[in-house]
C-alpha positions in Angstrom: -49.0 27.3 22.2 -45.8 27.2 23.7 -42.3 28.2 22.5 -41.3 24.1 23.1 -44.3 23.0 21.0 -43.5 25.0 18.1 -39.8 23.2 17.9 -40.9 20.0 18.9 -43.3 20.1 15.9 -40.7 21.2 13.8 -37.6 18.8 14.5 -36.2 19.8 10.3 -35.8 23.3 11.0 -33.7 22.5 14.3 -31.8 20.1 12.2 -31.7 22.5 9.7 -30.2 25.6 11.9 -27.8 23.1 13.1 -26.6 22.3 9.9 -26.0 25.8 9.3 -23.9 26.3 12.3 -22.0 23.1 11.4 -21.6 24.4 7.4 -20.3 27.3 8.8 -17.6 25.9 10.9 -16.3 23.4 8.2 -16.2 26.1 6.1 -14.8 28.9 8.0 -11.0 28.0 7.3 -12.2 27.9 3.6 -10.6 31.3 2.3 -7.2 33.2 1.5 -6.8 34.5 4.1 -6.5 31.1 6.1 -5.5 29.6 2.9 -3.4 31.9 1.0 -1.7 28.7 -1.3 -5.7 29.1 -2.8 -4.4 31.6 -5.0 -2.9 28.5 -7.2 -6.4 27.9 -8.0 -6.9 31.1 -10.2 -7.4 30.6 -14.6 -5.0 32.9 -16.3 -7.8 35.4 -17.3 -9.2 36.1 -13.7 -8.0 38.1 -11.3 -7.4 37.9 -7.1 -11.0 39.6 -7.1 -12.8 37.2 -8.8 -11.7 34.7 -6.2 -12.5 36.1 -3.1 -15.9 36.9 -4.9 -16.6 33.2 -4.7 -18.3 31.4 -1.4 -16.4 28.9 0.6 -18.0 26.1 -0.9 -17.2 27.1 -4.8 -13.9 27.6 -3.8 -14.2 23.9 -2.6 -15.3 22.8 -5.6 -12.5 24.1 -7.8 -10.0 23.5 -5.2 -11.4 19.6 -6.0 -11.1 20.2 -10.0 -7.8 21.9 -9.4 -6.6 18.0 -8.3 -8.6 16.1 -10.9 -6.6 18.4 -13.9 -3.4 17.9 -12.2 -4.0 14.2 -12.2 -4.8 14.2 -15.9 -8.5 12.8 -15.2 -11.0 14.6 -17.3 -13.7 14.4 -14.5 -15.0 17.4 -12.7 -17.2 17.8 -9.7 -19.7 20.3 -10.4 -21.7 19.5 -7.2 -21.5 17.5 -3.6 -23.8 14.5 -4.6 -24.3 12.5 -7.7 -21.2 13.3 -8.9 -18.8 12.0 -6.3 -21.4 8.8 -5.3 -19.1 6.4 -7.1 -15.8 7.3 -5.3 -13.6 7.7 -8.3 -13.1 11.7 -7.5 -12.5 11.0 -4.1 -9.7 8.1 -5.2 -8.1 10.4 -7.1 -8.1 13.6 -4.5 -6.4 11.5 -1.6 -4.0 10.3 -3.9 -3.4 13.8 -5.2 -2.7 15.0 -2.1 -0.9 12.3 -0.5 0.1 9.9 -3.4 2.6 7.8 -1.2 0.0 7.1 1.5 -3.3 6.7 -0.7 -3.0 4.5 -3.6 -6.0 3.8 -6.4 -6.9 0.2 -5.1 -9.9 1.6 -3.7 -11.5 1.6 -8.0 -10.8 -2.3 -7.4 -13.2 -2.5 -5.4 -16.6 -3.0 -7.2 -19.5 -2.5 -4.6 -20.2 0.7 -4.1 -20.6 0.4 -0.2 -16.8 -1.2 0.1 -15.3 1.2 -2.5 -16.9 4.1 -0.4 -15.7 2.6 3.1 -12.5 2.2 1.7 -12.0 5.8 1.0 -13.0 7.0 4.6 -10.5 4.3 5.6 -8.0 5.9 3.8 -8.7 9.5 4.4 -8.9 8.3 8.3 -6.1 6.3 8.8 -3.6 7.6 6.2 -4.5 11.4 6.1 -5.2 11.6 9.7 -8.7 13.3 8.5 -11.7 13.2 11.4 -14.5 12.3 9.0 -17.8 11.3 10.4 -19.4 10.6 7.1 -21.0 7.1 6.6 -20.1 4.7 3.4 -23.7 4.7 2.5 -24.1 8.6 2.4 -21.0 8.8 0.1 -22.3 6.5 -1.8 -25.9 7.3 -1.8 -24.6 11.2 -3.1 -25.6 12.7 0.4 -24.8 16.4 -0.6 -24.5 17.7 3.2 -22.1 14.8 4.2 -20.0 14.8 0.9 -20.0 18.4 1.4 -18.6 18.1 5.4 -16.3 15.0 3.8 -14.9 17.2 1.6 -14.1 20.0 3.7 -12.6 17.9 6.4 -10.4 16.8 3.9 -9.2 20.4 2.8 -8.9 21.5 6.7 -6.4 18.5 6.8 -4.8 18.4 4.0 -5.4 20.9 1.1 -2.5 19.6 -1.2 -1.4 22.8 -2.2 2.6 24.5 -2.7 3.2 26.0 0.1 3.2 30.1 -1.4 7.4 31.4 -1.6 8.1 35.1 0.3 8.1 36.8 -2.7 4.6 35.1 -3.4 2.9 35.7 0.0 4.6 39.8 -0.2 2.9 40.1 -3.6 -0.5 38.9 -2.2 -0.8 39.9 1.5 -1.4 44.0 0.2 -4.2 43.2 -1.7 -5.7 40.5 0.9 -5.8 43.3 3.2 -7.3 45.9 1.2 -10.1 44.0 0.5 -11.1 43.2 3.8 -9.8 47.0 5.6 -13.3 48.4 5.4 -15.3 45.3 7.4 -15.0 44.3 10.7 -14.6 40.7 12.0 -18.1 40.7 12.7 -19.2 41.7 8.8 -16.6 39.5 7.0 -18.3 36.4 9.5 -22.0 37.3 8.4 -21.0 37.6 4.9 -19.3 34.0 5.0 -22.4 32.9 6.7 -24.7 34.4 3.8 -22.8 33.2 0.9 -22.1 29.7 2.2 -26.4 29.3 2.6 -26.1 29.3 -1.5 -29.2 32.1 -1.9 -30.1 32.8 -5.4 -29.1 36.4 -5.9 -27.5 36.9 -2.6 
C-alpha cells in the first residue's frame, strides 16, 4: 500500500491535521504577551500565574465572560457550541466591544438562520472582522467554527483598556521571567499542546 492510499482513505485525519494548523494560528495572538490588556481578565484571588497557566482557548472563553459581566447579562459561555447557537452572546460581545457600531437589533430577529447572519454581518461590515464562518454553523453550535469566529473576533477587536505605563512596567518583569528559560521554539509547542485540549496534558 502506498503512502497516497493511506491518506486518501483517511480524508478526516487530513482535515483533522489541518484544523490543527489553522487552531493554532487563530490562536497564536491569544496570550499576554501579544495581549498584555488580558491581565484585566484576572479575579481578585488569582494571581498573573494562574493566567498564563491557562490555554489560548480558556483565555478565550473568559475573555468572552469578561464582556457578558460588564454588560450586566448573567449569561456565560462555558463552551464553543450549544451555548452560543442562539446568537444572544454574540449580540452582546460586538456590542461590548463596539457599542456605537453594533446595536442589539440582531435579538429582533427571530429565526435562528437570520439572527445568526446578522451577526456575521455585523462583525464583517462594522468591526472590519474576516470571518469565514457560515450562519448555519453558528447556529447549528459548530464548535470549530464558533471557536475560529470567536477568535477572529479577539485578533480584531479584543475590547480591552489599553494597559497605562505604570501598568505595562509593573507587568512586563514578570512576563519575562516566565518565559526566560524556553526558547521560541518550546513556548510554540507548548501553545500547540495545550490548545489540542488533552486530558491531563
Amino acid at each position: 500500500m502506498h503512502n497516497t492510499d493511506i491518506i486518501e482513505g483517511k480524508p478526516h485525519i487530513i482535515l483533522g491535521l489541518i484544523w490543527q494548523i489553522v487552531k493554532v494560528q487563530l490562536l497564536a495572538m491569544i496570550s499576554l504577551k501579544n495581549c498584555p490588556e488580558l491581565v484585566r481578565l484576572l479575579n481578585e484571588d488569582e494571581e498573573l500565574s494562574d493566567l498564563l497557566k491557562l490555554p489560548p482557548d480558556q483565555i478565550l472563553l473568559r475573555w468572552f465572560n469578561f464582556h457578558l459581566a460588564n454588560s450586566g447579562s448573567e449569561r456565560r459561555v462555558r463552551n464553543f457550541g450549544k451555548d452560543l447557537k442562539d446568537g444572544e452572546c454574540y449580540t452582546i460581545l460586538l456590542n461590548q466591544i463596539s457599542p456605537n457600531k453594533c446595536d442589539m437589533s440582531a435579538m429582533d430577529i427571530a429565526d435562528p438562520e437570520a439572527r445568526a447572519a446578522k451577526i456575521i454581518s455585523d462583525a464583517r461590515s462594522k468591526l472590519e472582522v474576516p470571518a469565514f464562518i457560515q450562519p448555519s454553523q453558528l447556529a447549528g453550535g459548530d464548535k470549530r467554527m464558533n471557536l475560529a469566529f470567536c477568535a477572529q473576533i479577539f485578533n480584531t477587536d479584543p475590547g480591552l483598556a489599553e494597559m497605562t505605563e505604570e501598568e505595562l512596567n509593573e507587568f512586563a518583569d514578570m512576563l519575562d521571567d516566565d518565559n526566560s528559560q524556553d526558547s521560541r521554539e518550546e513556548r510554540v509547542f507548548r501553545m500547540w499542546i495545550n490548545s489540542l485540549g488533552i486530558d491531563d496534558m
